[in-house]
PDB file of N, H, CA, C and O in Angstrom:
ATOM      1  N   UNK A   1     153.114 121.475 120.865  1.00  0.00           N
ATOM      2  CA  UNK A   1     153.905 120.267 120.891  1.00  0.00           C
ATOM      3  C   UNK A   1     155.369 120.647 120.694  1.00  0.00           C
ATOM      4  O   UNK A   1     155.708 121.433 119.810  1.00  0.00           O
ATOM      5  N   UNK A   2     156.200 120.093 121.510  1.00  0.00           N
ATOM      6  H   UNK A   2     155.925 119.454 122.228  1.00  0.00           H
ATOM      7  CA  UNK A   2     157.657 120.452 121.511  1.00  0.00           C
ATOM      8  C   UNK A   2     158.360 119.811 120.248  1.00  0.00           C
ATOM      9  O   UNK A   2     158.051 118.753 119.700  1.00  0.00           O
ATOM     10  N   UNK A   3     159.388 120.700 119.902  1.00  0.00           N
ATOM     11  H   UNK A   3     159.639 121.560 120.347  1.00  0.00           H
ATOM     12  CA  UNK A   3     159.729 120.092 118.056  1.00  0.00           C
ATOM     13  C   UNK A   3     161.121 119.946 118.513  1.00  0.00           C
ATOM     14  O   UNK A   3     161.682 120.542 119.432  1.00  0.00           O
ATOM     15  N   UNK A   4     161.664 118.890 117.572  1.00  0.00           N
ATOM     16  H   UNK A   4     161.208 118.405 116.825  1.00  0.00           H
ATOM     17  CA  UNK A   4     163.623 118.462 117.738  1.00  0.00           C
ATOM     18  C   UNK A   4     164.448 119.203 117.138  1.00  0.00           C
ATOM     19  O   UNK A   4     165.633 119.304 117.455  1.00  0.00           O
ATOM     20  N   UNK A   5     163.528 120.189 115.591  1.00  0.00           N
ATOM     21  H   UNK A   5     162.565 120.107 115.334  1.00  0.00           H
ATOM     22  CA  UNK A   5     164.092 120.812 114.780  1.00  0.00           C
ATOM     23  C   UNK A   5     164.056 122.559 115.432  1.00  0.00           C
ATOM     24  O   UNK A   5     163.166 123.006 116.156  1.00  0.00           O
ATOM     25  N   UNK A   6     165.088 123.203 115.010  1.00  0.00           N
ATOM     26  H   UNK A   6     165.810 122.840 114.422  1.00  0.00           H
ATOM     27  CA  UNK A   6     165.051 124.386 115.364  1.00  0.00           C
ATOM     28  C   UNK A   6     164.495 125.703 114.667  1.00  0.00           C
ATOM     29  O   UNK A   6     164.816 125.490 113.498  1.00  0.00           O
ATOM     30  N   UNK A   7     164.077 126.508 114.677  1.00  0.00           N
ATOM     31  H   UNK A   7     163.816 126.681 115.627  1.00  0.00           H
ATOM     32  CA  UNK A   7     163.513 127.287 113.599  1.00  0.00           C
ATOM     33  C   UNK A   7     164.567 127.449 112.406  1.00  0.00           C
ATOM     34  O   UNK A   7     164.094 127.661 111.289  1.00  0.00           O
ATOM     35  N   UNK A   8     165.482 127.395 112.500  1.00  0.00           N
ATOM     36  H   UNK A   8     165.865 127.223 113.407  1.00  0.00           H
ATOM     37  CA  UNK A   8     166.057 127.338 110.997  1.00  0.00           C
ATOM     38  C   UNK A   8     166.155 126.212 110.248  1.00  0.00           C
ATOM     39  O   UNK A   8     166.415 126.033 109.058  1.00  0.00           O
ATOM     40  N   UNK A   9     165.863 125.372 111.286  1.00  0.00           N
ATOM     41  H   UNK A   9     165.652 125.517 112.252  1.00  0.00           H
ATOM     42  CA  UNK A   9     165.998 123.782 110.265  1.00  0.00           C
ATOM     43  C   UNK A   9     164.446 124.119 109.649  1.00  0.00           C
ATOM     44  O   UNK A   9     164.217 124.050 108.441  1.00  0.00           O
ATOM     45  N   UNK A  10     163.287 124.539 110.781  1.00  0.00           N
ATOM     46  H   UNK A  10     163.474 124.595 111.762  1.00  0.00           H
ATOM     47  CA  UNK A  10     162.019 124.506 110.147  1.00  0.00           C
ATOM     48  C   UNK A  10     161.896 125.393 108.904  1.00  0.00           C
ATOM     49  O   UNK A  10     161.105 125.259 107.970  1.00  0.00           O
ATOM     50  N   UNK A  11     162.715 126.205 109.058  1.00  0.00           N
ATOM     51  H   UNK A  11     163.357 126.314 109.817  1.00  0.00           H
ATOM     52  CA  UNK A  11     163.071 127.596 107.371  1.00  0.00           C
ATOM     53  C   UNK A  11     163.403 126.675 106.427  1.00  0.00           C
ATOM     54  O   UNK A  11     162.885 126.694 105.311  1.00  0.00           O
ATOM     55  N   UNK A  12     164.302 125.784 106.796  1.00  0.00           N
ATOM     56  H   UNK A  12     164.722 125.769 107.703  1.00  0.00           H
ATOM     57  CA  UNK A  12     165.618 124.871 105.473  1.00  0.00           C
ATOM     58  C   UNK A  12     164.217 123.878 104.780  1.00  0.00           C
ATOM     59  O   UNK A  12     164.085 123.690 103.571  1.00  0.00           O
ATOM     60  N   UNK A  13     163.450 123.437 105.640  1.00  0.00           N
ATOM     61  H   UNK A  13     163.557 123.590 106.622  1.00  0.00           H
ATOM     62  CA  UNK A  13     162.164 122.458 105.209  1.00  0.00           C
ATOM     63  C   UNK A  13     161.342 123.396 104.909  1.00  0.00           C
ATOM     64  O   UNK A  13     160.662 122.870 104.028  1.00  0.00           O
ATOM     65  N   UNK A  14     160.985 124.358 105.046  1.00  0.00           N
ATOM     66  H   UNK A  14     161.537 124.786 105.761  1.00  0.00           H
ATOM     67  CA  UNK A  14     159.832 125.065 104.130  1.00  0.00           C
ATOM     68  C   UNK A  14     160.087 125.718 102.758  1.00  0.00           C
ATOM     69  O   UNK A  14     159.423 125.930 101.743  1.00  0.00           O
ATOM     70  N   UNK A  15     161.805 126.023 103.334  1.00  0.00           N
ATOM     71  H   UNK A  15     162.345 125.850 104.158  1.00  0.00           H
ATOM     72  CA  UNK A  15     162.345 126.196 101.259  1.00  0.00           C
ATOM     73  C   UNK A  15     162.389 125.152 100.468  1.00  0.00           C
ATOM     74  O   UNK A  15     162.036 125.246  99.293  1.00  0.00           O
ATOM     75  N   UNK A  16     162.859 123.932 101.036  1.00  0.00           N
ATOM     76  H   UNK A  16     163.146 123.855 101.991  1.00  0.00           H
ATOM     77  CA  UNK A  16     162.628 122.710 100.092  1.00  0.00           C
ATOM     78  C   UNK A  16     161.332 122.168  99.906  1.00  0.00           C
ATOM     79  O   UNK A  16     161.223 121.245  99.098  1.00  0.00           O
ATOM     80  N   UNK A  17     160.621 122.457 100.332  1.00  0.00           N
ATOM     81  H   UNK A  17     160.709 123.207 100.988  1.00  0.00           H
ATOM     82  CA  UNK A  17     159.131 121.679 100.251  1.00  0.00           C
ATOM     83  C   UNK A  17     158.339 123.161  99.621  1.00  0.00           C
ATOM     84  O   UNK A  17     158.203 124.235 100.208  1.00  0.00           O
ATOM     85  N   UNK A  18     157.925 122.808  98.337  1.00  0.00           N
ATOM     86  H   UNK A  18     158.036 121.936  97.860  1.00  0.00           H
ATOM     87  CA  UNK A  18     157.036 124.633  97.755  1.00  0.00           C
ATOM     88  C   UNK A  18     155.514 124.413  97.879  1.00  0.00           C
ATOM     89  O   UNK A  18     154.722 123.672  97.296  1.00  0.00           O
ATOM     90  N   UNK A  19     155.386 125.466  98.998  1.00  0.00           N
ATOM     91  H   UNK A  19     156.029 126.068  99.472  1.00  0.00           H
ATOM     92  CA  UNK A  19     154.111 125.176  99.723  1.00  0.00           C
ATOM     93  C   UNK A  19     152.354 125.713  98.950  1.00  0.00           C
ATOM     94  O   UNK A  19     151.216 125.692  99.420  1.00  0.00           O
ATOM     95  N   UNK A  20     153.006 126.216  97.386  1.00  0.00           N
ATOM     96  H   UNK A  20     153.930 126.233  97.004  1.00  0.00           H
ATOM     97  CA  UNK A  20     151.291 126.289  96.571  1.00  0.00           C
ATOM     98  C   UNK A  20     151.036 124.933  96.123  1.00  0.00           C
ATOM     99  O   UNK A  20     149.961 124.836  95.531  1.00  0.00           O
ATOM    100  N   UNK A  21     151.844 123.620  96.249  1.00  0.00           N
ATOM    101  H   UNK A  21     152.718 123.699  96.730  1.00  0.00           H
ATOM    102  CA  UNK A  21     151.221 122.375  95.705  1.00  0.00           C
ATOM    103  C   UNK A  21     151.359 121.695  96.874  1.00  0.00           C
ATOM    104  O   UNK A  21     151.271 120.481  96.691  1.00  0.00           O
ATOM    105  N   UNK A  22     151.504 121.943  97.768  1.00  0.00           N
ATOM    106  H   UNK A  22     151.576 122.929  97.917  1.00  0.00           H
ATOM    107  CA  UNK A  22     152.001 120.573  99.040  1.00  0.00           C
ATOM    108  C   UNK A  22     151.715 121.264 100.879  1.00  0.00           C
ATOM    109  O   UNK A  22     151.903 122.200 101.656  1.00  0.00           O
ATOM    110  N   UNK A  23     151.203 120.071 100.702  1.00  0.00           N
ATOM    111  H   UNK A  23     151.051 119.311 100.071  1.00  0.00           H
ATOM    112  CA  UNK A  23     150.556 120.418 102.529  1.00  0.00           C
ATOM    113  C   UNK A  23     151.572 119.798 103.028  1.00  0.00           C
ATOM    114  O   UNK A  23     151.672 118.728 102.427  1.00  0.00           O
ATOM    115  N   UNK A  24     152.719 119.948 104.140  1.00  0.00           N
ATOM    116  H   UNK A  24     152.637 120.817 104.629  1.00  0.00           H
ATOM    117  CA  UNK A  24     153.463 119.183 104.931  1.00  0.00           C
ATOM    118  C   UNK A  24     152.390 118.939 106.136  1.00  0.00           C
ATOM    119  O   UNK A  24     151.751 119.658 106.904  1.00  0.00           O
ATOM    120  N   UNK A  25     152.549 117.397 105.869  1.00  0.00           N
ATOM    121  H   UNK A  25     153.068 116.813 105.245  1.00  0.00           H
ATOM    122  CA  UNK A  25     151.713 116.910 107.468  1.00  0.00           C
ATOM    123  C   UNK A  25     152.500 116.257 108.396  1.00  0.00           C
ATOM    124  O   UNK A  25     151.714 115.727 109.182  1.00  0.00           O
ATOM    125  N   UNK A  26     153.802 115.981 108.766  1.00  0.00           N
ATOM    126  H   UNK A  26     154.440 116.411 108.128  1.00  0.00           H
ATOM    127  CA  UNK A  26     154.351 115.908 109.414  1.00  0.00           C
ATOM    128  C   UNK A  26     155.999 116.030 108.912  1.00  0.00           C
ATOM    129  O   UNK A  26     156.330 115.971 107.728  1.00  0.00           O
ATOM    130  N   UNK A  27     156.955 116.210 110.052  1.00  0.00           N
ATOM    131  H   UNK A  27     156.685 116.257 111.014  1.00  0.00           H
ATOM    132  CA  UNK A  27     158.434 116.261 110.085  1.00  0.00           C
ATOM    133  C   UNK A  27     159.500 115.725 111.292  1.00  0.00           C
ATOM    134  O   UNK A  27     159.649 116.222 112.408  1.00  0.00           O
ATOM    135  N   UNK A  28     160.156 114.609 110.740  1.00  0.00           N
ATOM    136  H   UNK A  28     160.035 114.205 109.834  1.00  0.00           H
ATOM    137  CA  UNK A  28     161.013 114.038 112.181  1.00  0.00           C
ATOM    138  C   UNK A  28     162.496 114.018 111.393  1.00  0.00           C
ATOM    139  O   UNK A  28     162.681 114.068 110.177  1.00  0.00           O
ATOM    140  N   UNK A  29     163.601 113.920 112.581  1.00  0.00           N
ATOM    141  H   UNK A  29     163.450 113.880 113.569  1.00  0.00           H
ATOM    142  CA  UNK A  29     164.802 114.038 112.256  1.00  0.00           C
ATOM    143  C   UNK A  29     165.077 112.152 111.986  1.00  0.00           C
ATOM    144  O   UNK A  29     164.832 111.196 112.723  1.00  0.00           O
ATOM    145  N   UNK A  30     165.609 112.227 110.761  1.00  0.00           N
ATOM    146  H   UNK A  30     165.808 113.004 110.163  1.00  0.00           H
ATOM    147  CA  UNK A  30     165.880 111.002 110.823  1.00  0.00           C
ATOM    148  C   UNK A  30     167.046 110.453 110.245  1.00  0.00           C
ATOM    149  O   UNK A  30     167.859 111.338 109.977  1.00  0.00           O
ATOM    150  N   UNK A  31     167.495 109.092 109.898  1.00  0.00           N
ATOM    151  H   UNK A  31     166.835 108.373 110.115  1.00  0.00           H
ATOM    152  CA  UNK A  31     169.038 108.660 109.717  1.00  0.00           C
ATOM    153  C   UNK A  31     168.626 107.490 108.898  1.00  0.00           C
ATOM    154  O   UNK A  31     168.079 106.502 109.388  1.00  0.00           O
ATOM    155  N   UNK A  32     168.919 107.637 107.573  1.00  0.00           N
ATOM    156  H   UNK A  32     169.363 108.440 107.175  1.00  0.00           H
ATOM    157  CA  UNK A  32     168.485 106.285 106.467  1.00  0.00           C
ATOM    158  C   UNK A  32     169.340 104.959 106.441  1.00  0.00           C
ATOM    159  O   UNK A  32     170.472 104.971 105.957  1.00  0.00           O
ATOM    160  N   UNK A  33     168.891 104.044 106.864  1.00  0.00           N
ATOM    161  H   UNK A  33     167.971 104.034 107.257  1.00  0.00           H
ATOM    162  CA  UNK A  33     169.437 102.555 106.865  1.00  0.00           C
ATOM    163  C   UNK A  33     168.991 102.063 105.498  1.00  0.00           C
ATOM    164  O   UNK A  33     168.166 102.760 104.907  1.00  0.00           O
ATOM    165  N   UNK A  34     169.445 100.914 104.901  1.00  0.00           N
ATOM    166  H   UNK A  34     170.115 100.348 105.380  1.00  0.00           H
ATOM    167  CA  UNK A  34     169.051  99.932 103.898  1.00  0.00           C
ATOM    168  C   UNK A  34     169.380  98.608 103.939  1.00  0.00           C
ATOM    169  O   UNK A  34     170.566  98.379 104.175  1.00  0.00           O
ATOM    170  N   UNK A  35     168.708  97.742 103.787  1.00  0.00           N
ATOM    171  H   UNK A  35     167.745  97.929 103.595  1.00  0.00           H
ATOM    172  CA  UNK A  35     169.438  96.366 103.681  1.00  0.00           C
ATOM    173  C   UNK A  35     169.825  95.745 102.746  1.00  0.00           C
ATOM    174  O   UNK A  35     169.221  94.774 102.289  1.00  0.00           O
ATOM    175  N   UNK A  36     170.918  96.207 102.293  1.00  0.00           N
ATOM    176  H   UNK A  36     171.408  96.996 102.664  1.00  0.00           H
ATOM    177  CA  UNK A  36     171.172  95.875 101.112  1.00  0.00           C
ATOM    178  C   UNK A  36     172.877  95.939 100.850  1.00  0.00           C
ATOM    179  O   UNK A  36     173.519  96.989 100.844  1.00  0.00           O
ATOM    180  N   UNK A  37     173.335  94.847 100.680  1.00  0.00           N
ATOM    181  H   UNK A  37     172.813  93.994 100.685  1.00  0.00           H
ATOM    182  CA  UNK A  37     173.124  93.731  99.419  1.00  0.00           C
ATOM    183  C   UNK A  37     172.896  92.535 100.510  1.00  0.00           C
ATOM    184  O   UNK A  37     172.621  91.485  99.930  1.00  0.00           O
ATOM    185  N   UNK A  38     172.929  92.427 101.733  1.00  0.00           N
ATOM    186  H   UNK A  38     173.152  93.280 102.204  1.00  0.00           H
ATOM    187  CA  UNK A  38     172.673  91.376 102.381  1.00  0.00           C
ATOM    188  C   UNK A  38     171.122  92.045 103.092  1.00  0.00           C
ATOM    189  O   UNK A  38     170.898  93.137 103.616  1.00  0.00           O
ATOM    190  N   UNK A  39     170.293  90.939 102.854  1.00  0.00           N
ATOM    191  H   UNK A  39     170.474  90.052 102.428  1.00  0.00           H
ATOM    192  CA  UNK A  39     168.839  91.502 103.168  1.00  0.00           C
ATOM    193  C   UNK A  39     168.716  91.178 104.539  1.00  0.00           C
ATOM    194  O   UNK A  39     167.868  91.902 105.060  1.00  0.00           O
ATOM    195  N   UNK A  40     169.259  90.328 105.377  1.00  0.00           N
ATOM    196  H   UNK A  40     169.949  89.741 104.954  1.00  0.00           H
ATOM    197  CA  UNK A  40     169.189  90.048 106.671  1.00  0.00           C
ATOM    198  C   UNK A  40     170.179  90.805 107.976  1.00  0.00           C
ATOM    199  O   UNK A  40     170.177  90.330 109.112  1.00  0.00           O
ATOM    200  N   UNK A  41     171.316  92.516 107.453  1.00  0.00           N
ATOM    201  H   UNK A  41     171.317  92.902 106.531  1.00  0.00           H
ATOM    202  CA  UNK A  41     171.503  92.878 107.918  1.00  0.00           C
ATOM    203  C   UNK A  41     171.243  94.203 107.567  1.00  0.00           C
ATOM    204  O   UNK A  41     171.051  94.466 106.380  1.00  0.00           O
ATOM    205  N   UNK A  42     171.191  95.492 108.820  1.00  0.00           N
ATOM    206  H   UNK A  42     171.348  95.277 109.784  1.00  0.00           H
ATOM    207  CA  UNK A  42     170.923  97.227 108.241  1.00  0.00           C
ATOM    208  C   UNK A  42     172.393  97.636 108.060  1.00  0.00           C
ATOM    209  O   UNK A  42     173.377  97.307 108.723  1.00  0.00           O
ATOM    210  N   UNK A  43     172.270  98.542 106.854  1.00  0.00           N
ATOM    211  H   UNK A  43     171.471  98.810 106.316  1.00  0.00           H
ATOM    212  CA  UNK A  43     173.744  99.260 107.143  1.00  0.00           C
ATOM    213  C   UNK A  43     173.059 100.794 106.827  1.00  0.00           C
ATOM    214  O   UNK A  43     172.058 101.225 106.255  1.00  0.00           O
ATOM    215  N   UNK A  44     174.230 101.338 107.559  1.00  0.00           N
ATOM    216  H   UNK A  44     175.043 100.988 108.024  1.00  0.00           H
ATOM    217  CA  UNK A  44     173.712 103.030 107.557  1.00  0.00           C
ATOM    218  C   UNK A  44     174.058 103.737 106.113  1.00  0.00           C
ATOM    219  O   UNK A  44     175.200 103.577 105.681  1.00  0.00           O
ATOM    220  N   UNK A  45     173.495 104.202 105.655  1.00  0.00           N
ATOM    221  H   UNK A  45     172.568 104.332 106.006  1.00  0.00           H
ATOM    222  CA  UNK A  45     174.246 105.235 104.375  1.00  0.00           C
ATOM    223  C   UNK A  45     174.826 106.237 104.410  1.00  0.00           C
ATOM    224  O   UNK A  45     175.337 106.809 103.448  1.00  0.00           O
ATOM    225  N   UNK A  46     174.821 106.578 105.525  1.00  0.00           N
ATOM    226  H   UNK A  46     174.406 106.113 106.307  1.00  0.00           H
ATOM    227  CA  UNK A  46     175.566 108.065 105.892  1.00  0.00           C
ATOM    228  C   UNK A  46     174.309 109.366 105.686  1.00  0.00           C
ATOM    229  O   UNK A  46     174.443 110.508 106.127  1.00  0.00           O
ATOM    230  N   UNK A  47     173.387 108.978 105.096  1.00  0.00           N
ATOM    231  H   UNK A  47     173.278 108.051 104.737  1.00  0.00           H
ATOM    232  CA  UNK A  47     172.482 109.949 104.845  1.00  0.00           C
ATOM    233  C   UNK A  47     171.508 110.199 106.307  1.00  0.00           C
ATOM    234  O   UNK A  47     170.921 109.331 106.953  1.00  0.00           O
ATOM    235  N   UNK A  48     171.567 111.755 106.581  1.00  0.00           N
ATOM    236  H   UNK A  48     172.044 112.460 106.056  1.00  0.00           H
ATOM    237  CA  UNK A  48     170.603 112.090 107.757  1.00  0.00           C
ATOM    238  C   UNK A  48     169.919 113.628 107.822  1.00  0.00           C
ATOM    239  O   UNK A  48     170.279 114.657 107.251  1.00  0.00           O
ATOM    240  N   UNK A  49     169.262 113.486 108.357  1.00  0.00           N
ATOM    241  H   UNK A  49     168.970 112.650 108.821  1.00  0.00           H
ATOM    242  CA  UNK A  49     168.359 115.173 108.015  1.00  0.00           C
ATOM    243  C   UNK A  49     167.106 115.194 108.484  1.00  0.00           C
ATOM    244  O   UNK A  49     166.874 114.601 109.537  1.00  0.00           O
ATOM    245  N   UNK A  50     166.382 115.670 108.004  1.00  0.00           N
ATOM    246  H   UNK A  50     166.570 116.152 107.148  1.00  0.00           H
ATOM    247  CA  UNK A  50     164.676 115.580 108.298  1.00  0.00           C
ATOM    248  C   UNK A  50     163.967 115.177 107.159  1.00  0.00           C
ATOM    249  O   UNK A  50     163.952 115.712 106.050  1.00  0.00           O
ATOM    250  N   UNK A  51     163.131 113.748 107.717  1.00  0.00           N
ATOM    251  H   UNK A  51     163.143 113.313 108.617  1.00  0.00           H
ATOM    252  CA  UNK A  51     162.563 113.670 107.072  1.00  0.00           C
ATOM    253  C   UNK A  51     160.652 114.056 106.956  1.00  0.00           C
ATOM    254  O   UNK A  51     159.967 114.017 107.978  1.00  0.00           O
ATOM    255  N   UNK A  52     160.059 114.393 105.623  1.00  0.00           N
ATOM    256  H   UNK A  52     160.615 114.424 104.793  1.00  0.00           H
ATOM    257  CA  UNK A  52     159.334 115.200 105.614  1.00  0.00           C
ATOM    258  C   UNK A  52     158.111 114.297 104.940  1.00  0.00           C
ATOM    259  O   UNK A  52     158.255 113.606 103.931  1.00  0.00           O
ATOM    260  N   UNK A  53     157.002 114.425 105.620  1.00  0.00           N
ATOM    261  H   UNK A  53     156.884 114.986 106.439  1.00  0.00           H
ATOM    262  CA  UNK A  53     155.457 113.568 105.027  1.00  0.00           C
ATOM    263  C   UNK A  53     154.866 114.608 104.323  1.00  0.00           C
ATOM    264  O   UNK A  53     154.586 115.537 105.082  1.00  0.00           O
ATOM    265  N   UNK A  54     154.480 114.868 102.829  1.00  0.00           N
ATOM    266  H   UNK A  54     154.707 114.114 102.213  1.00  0.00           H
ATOM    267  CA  UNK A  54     154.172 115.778 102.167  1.00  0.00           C
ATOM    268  C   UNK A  54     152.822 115.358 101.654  1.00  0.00           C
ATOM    269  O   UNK A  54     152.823 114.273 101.073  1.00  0.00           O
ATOM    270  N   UNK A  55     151.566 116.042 101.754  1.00  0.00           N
ATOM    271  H   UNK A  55     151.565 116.923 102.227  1.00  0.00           H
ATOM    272  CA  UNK A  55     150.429 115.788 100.698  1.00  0.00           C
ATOM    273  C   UNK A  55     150.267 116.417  99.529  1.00  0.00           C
ATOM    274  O   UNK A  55     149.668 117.428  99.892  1.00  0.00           O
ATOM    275  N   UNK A  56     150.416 116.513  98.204  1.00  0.00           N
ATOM    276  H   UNK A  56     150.903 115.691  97.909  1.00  0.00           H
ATOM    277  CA  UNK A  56     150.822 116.699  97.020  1.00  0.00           C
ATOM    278  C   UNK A  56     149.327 117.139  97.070  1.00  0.00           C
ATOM    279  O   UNK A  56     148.634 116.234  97.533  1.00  0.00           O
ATOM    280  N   UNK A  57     148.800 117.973  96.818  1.00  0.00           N
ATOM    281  H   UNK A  57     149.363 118.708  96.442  1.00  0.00           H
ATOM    282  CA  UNK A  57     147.593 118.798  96.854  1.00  0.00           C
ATOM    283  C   UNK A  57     147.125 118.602  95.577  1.00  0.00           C
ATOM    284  O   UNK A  57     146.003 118.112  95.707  1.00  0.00           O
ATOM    285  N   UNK A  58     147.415 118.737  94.300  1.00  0.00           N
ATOM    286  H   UNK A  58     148.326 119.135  94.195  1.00  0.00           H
ATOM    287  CA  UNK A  58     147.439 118.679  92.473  1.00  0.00           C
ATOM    288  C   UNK A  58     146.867 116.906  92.641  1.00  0.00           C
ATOM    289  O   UNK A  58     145.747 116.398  92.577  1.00  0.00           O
ATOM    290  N   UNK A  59     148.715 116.149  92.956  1.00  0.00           N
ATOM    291  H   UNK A  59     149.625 116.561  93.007  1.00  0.00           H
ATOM    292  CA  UNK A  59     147.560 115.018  92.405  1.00  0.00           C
ATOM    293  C   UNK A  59     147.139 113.818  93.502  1.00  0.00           C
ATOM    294  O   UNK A  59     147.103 112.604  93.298  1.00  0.00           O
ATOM    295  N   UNK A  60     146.768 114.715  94.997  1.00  0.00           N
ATOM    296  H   UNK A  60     146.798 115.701  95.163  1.00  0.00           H
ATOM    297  CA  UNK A  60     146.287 113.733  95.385  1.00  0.00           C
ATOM    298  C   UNK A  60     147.128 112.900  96.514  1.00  0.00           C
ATOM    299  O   UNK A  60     146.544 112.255  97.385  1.00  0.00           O
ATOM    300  N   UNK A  61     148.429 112.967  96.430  1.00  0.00           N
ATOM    301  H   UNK A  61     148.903 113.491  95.723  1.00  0.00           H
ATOM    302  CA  UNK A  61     149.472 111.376  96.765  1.00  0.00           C
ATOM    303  C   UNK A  61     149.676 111.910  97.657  1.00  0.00           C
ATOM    304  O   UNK A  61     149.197 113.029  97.836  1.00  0.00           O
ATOM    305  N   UNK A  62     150.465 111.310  98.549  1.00  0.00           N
ATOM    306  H   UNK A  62     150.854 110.400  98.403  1.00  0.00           H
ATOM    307  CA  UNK A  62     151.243 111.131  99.809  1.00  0.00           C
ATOM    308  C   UNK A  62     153.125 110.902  99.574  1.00  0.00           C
ATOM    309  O   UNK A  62     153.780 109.956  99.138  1.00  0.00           O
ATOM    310  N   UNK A  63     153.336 111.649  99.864  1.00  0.00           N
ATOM    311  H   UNK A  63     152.804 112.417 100.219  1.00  0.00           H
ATOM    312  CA  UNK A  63     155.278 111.310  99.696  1.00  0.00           C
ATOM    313  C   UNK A  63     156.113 111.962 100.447  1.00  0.00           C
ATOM    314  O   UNK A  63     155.919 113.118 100.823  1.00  0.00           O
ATOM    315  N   UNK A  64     157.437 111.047 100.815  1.00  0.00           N
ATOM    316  H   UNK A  64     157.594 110.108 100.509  1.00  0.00           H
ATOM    317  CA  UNK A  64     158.171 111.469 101.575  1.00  0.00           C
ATOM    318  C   UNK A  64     159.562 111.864 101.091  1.00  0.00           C
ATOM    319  O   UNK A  64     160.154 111.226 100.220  1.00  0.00           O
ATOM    320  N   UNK A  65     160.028 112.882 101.659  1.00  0.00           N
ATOM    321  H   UNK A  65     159.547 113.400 102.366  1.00  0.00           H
ATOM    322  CA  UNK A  65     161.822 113.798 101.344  1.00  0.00           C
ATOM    323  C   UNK A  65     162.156 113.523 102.292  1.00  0.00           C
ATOM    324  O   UNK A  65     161.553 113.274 103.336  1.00  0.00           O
ATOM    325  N   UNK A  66     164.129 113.552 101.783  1.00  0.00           N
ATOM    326  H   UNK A  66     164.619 113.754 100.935  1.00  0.00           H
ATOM    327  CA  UNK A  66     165.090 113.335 102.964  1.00  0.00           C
ATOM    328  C   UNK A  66     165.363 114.943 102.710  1.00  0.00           C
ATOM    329  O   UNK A  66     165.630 115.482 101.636  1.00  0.00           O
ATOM    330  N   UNK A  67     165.226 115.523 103.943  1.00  0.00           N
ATOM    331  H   UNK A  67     165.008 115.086 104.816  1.00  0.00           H
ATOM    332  CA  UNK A  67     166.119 117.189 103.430  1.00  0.00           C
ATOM    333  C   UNK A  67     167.710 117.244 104.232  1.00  0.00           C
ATOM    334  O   UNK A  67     167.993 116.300 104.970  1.00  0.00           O
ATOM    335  N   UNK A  68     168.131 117.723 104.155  1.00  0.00           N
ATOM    336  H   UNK A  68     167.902 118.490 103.555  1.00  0.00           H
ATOM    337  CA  UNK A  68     169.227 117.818 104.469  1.00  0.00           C
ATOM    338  C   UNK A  68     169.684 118.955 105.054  1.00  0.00           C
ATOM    339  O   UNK A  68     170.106 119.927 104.426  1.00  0.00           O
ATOM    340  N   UNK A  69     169.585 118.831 106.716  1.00  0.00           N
ATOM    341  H   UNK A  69     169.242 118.042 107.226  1.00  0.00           H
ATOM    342  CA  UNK A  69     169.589 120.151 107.380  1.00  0.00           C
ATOM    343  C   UNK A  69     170.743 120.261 108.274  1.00  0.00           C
ATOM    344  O   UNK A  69     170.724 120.901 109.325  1.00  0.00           O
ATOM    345  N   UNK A  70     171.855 119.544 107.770  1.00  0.00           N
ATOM    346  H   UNK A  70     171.871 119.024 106.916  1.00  0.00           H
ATOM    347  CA  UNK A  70     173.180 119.768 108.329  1.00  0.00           C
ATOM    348  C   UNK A  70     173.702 121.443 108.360  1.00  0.00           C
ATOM    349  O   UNK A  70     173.213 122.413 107.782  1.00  0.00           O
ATOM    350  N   UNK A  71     174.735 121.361 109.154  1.00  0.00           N
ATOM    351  H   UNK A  71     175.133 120.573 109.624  1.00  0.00           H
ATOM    352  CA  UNK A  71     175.343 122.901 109.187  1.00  0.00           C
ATOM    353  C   UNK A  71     175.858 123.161 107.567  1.00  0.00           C
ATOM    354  O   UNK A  71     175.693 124.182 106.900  1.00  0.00           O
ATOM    355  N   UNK A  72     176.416 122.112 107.239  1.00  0.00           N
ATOM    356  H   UNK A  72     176.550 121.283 107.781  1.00  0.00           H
ATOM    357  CA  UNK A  72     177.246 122.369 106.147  1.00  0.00           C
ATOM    358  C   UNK A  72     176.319 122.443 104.776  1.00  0.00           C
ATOM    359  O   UNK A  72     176.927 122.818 103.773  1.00  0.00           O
ATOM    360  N   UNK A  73     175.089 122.166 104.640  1.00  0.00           N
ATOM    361  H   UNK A  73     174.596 121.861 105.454  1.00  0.00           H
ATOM    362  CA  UNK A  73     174.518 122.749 103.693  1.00  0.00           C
ATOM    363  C   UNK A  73     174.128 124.437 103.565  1.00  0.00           C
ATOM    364  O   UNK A  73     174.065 125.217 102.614  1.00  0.00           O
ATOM    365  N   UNK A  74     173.920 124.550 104.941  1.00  0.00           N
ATOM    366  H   UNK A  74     173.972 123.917 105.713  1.00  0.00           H
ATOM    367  CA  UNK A  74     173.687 126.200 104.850  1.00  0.00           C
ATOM    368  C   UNK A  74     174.686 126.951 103.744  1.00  0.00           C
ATOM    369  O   UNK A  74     175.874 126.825 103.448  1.00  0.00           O
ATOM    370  N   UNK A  75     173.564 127.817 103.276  1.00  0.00           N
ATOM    371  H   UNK A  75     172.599 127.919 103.516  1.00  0.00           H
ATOM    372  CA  UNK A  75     174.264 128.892 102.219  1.00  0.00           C
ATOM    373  C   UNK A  75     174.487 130.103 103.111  1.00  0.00           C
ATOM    374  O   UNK A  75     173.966 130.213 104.220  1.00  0.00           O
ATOM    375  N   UNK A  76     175.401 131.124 102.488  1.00  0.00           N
ATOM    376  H   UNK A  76     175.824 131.034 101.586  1.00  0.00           H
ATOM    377  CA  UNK A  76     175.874 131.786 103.615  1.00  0.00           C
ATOM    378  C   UNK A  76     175.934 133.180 102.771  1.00  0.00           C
ATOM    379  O   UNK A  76     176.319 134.215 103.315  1.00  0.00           O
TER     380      UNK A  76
END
């Protein structure tokens, strides 16, 4: 299956996600809206990256991360 992320974004999500407690079951690039303080319009937050569907293996749950796979986080 063809992916949006590039192998280093897929590196940047496997360092943030620590893979002896957590199964990643899926990953899409995404851009966080909220509606808030007016509930009947979206505004953007500026926040964007990949976001990540994690199965928490220990206790069970399901949860999702924003990672942050901009250029400018890279460590160098």
């Amino acid at each position: 299956m063809p992916s949006v992320l590039s192998d280093d974004d897929k590196e940047i999500v496997r360092r943030m996600v620590p893979k002896a407690s957590n199964k990643i079951q899926a990953v899409a690039v995404a851009r966080l809206y909220i509606a808030y303080p007016n509930r009947s319009k979206w505004t953007n937050t500026g926040f964007e990256g990949a976001v990540v569907l994690c199965n928490d293996l220990i206790g069970n749950t399901y949860w999702l991360k924003l990672v942050d796979i901009s250029v400018s986080n890279l460590c160098t």
